[in-house]
N, C-alpha and C positions, 0 to 999 in steps of 0.2 A: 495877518495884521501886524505891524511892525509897532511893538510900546514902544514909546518913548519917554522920557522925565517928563514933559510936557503934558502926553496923555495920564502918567500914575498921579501926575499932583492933583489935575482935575477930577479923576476918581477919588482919589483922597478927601478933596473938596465937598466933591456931593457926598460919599459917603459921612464926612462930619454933619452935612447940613440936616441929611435923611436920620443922625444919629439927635440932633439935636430938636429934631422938629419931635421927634418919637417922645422923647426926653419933655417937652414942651405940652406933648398930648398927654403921657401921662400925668404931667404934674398936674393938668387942668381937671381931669378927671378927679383925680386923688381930692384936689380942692373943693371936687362940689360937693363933697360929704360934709354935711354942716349940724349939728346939735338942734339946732332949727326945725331942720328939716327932721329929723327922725324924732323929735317930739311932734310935730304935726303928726305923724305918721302914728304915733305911741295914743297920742289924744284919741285919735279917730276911732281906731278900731278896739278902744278900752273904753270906750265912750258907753254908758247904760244903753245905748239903741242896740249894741251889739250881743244883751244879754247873758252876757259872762261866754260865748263862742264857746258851747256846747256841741259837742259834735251832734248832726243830724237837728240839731235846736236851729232856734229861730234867725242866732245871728250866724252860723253856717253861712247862710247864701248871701248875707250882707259880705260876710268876709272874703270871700271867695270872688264877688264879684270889685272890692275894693283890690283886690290881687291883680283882676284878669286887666283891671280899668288902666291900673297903673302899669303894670309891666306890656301892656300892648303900648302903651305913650313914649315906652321906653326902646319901643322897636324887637322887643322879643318874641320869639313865635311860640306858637302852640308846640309843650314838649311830648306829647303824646298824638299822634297823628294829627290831627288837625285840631286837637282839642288840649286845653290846659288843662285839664281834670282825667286824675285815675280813680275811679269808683272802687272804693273801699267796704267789702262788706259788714257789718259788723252788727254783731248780736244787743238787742240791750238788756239788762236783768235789774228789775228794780226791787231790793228786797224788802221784806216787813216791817217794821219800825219796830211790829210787840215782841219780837224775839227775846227769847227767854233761852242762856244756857246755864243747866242746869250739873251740878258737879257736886260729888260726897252732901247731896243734901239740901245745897244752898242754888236758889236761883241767882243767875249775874245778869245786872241789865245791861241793857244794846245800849251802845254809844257813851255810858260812861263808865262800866266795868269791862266791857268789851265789843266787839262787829264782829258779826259773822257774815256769811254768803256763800254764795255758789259761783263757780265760772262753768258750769253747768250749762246747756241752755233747755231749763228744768223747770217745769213752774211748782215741783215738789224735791227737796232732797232732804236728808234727813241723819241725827246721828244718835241712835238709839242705844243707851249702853255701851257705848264705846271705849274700850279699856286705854288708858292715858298709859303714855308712855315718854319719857325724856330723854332725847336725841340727841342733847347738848347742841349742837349748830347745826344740825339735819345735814351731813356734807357727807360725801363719798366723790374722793378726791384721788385715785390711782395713784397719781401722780406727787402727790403731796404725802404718801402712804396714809390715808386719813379717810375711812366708816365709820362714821356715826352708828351704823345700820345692820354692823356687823353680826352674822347673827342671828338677829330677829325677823319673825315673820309677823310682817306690819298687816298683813290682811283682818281687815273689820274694825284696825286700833286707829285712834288717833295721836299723832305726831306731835306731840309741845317742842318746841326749839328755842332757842335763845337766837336777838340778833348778831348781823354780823358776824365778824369769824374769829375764829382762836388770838389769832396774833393780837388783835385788836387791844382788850387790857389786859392781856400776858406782857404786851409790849415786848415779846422773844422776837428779835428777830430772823429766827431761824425758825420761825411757824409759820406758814403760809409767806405773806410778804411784809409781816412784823403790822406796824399798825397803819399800813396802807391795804384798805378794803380790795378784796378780790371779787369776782362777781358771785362765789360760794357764800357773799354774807348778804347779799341783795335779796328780799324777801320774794322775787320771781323764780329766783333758784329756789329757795327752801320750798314753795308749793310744788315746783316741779320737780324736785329729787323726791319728794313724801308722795306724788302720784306716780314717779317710776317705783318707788318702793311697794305699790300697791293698798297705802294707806287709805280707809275711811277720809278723815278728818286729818287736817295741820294746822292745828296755831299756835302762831310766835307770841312772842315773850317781848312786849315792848318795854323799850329803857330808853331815853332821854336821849344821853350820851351816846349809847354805838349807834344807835338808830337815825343820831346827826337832825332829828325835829321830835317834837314838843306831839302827846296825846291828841292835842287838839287836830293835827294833822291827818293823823290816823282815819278820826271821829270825821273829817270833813271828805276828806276822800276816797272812804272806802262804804260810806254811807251815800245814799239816793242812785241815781242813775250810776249802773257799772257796766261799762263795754267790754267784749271781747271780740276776737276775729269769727266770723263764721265757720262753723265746719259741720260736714252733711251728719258727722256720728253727735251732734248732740254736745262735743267734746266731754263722753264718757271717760277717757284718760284721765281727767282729772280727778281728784281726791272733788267725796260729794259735798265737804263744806271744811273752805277754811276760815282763817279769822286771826286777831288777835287780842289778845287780853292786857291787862294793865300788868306793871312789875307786883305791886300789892297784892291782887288780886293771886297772883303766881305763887309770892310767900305762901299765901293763905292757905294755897292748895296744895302745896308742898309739905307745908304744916300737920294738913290733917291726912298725907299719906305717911307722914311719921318720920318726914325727909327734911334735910336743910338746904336748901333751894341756894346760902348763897357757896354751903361747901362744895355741892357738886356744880355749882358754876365754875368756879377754880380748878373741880380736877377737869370739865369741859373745855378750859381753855390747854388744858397740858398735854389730854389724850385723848383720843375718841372714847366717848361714854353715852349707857344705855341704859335707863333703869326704869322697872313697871315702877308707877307710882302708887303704889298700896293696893290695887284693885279699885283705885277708883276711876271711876267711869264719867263720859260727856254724854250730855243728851239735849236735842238741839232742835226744833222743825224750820226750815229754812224756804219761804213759800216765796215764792217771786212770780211778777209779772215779766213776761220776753215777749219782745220784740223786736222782726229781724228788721234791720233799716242800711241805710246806703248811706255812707259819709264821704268824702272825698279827699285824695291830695293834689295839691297844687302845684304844673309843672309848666316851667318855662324856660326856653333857649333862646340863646346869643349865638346861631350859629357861627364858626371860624372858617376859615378860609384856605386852609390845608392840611388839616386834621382835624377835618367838623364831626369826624364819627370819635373822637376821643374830648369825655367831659370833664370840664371842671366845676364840683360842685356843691354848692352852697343849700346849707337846710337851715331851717326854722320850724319850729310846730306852731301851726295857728290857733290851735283850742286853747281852751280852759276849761273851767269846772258849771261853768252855765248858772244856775238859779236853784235855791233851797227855801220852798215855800214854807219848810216847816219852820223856817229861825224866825225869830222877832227884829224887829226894825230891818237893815239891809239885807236884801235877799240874792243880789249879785255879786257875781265874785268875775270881776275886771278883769281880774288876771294883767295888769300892767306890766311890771316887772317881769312877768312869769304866764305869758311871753309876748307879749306885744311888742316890749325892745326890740328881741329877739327879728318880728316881723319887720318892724322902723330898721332894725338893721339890715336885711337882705333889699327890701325897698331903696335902701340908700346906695346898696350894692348894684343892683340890674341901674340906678339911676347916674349912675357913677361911669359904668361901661356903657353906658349909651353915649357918653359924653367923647367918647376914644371918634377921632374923626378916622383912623386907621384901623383895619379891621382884624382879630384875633387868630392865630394861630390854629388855635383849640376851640371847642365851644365851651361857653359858660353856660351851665343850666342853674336854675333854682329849685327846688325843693321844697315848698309849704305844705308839711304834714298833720295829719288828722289823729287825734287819740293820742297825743304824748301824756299826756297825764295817767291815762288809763292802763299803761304798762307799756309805751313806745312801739302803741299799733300800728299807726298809719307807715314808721318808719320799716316795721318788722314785716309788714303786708309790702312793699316794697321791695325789700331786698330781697323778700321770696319773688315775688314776680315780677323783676326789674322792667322797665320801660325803656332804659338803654342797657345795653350788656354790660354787664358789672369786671370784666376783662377792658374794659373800654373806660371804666369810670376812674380818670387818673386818681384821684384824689375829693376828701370831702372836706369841709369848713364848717362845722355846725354852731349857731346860735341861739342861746338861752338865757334869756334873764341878763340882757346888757348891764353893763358900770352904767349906776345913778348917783355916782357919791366924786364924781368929780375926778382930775385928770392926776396920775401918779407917773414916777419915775419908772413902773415894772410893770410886767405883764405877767398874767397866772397864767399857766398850762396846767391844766387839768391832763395826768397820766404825762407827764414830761419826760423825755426820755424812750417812750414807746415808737416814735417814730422819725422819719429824715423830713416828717414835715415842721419840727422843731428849730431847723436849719434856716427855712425860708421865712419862719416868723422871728427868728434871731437878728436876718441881715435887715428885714424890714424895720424891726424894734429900733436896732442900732441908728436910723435914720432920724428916731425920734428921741434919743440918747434915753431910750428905755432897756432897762434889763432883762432878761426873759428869765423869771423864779417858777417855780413847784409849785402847783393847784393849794392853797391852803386845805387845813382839814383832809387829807389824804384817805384820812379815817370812815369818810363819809361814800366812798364811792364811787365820788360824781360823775367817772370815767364810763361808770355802767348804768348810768341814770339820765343819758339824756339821748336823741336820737341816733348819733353819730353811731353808738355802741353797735346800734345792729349793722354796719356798715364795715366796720372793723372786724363782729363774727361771720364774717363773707370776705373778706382778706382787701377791703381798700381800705387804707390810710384814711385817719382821720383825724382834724386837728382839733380841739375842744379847748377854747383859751378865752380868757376876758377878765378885765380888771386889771387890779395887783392890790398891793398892800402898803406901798409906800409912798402918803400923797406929795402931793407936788410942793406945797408951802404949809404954815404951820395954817392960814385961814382954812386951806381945804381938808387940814386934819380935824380941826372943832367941827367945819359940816360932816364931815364924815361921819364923827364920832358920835352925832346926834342923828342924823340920817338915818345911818346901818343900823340904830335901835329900833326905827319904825320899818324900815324896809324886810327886815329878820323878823320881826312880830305881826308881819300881813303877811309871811308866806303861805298861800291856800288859803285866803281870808279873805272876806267880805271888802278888807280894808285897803286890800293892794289895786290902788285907783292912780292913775295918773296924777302928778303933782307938779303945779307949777314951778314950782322952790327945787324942783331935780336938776343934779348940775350933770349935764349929758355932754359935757366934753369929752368926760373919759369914755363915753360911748363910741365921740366921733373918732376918739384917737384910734379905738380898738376895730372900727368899721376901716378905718383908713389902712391900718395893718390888713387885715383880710384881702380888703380887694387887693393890696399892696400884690401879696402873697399868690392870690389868683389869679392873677394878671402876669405875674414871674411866669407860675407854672405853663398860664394859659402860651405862653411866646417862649415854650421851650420844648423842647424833645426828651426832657427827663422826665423818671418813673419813680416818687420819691414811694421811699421802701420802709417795712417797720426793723425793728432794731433786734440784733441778736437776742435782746434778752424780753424780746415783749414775746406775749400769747399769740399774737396773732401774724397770719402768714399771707401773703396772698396767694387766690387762685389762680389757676393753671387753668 
């Protein structure tokens, strides 16, 4: 075939037109992400019918079928064979309200000196005389040169820890990673480093500040219905009852082992330290109701069109904290903020790519997980037993708790810097002459506290971003600055309900970044990687 000038210009041609038509589908897509719409979406499923979306609770099936209703209208297929739902086992353990721990003497009452439990699935566990012992951050850290644990044989003792980890108010930043939270201060680690150490009992030392939320937190969700994943041993690995206690409370007992509770917190944060607390002892009965029950997550695909086996993929957790019959007046807990956004966000996303009259590269899947509250089950039963090969899963996107306080200049990345997916939400930001800044409160961990995390400990990329901190004019600094008082003071509350007066642009901005970003990945052949200096690697 002979080119000619003639025939290049005409290629040229089409290819402009096939570039600008593309150019045209995206923007239309990008467009129909509207504040609108994802408050419709926040309304619904926060709505009292859905009774706080308790997993295996009532409003489960409401939500799941608002999922299935919408992302089929959306053109998406069932992401698990012919089915949107991965059946998730999970245990329930309801514990005793009269629980009584008793220490040098003195009874401490449940819920407002302290919670205990089991992750047991036990309907008796127990802590008889169990000799205290302080572990300063319960961590055995190889790598960090750092035992807590050194030393001691934890068998039949129980573990007191303090939260969070050394660096934290050492503020050194040559301890762990200085005052950005590693996942050795996350209270999932400290139970499970004190059940590989073979400990009875572990509980932490609640404090305000490292803990990053308020007693009341504690008190709300570590009280009434508690999930775990199923397993055939009963999950005997575990310590047979943890808990935590108030800081006061910790003095008190410090006190009468003849210890000063705040000098060896300080030599805790300098060096690994371990000391019996006077001989005295915990004693606890921990009587619970179990129940094995079936919860589910929610899976849907966009298949692509030339690498439909490699995914792009977007998470949300659907749950909440469900209903507590024992409070007075409100007995639901919405969970708006935390995470219904989160779901109005992904819903805006499958509604977004339905809109592409040209079809995807890659596929898009979605992710609505089961049990995030309860220690990031639905996502952790996942990534153990993937539904697509996690060699396959380019990339994740996860959503929690969307911007309700209105549209800013920046964008937080939560763990900034961990990964090349920081790259693709930079060039998308830059669109929106927004900056891409550092997760606020670093100190808090948020990088280990939402679902994505178990995504990343299984080596796929994962981007965790939302918000900023620099509103956009000085009217949306005054709503802010009134807003984020009441949105901060319903976190796990009765009170985090949908609100009209929520200014959800900065929702839409940070919805339109994402799909921006996935829709990049999805119409590319790249394998965006984590960073020389993160934890985590991918699989081989």
């Amino acid at each position: 075939m002979k080119i000619t000038i003639k025939s290049m210009a005409l290629a040229a041609s089409v290819l402009a037109t096939f570039n600008a038509t593309a150019e045209d589908n995206f923007q239309r897509a990008y467009d129909s992400i509207t504040a609108a719409d994802i408050a419709k979406h926040v309304k619904e499923v926060a709505s009292d019918r859905y009774m706080g979306r308790s997993p295996t609770g009532p409003g489960e099936k409401l939500t799941l079928d608002y999922l299935t209703k919408q992302f089929t209208s959306y053109g998406f297929k069932p992401g698990n064979g012919d089915s949107f739902l991965q059946a998730v086992e999970l245990v329930e353990i309801v514990g005793n309200e009269d629980q009584v721990l008793t220490i040098g003497g003195k009874a401490y009452e449940y819920r407002k000196d302290m919670v205990t439990g089991t992750s047991r699935t036990s309907e008796f566990e127990q802590l008889k005389n169990s000799e205290l012992v302080f572990v300063g951050y319960g961590i055995n850290a190889p790598e960090y040169n750092w035992n807590d644990y050194a030393g001691i044989d934890m068998k039949g003792k129980t573990a007191v820890i303090l939260v969070n980890d050394p660096g934290y108010e050492s503020g050194d930043p040559e301890l762990f990673q200085g005052t950005t939270m590693t996942y050795y201060g996350r209270w999932t680690y400290k139970y499970e480093e004190a059940s590989r150490q073979g400990a009875a009992g572990a509980i932490i030392i609640h404090e305000t500040a490292p803990a990053s939320y308020p007693w009341t937190v504690v008190e709300n969700s570590w009280t009434g219905p508690q999930y775990g994943l199923w397993k055939e041993d009963g999950n005997k690995g575990r310590v047979a009852v943890e808990g935590w206690i108030q800081h006061e409370v910790a003095k008190e007992i410090f006190d009468k082992a003849g210890l000063n509770f705040d000098k060896l917190k300080k030599q805790a944060m300098k060096k690994p330290t371990s000391v019996e607390l006077g001989g005295l002892t915990a004693s606890v009965d921990v009587k619970s109701k179990v129940k094995k029950s079936t919860s589910y997550n929610f899976i849907a695909t966009l298949p692509g069109d030339k690498a439909a086996d490699e995914h792009i993929m977007y998470t949300a957790h659907w749950d909440h904290l469900g209903v507590d019959t024992t409070k007075k007046g409100d007995q639901i807990y919405n969970g708006a903020h935390d995470n219904a956004t989160g779901i109005g966000g992904i819903l805006e996303i499958g509604q977004a790519y339905a809109e592409l009259k040209q079809p995807l590269s890659r596929s898009v899947t979605i992710l609505a997980v089961t049990a995030e509250e309860q220690g990031l089950l639905g996502s952790r039963y996942y990534a153990e037993n993937p539904v697509l090969p996690l060699n396959k899963t380019v990339a994740v996107i996860n959503m929690d708790s969307l911007n309700v306080l209105g549209k800013v200049k920046d964008i937080s990345v939560t763990g900034l810097g961990k990964s090349e997916m920081d790259d693709y939400l930079t060039t998308a930001a830059t669109k929106q002459n927004r900056s891409v800044t550092k997760g606020k409160n670093p100190s808090a961990g948020y990088y280990y506290r939402s679902d994505h995390f178990n995504f990343a400990k299984v080596g796929v990329p994962a981007l965790y971003a939302g918000g900023g901190n620099d509103p956009l004019d000085e009217e949306t600094a005054k709503y802010r600055k009134k807003m984020n008082l009441i949105v901060r003071g319903c976190y796990h509350q009765p009170c985090d309900k949908y609100r009209s007066s929520w200014d959800l642009t900065g929702a839409q901005q940070d919805v339109q970044l994402f799909f921006e970003v996935g829709y990049t990945i999805a119409n590319s052949q790249d394998w965006p990687n984590w960073s020389k200096t993160s934890e985590f690697k991918r699989q081989k």
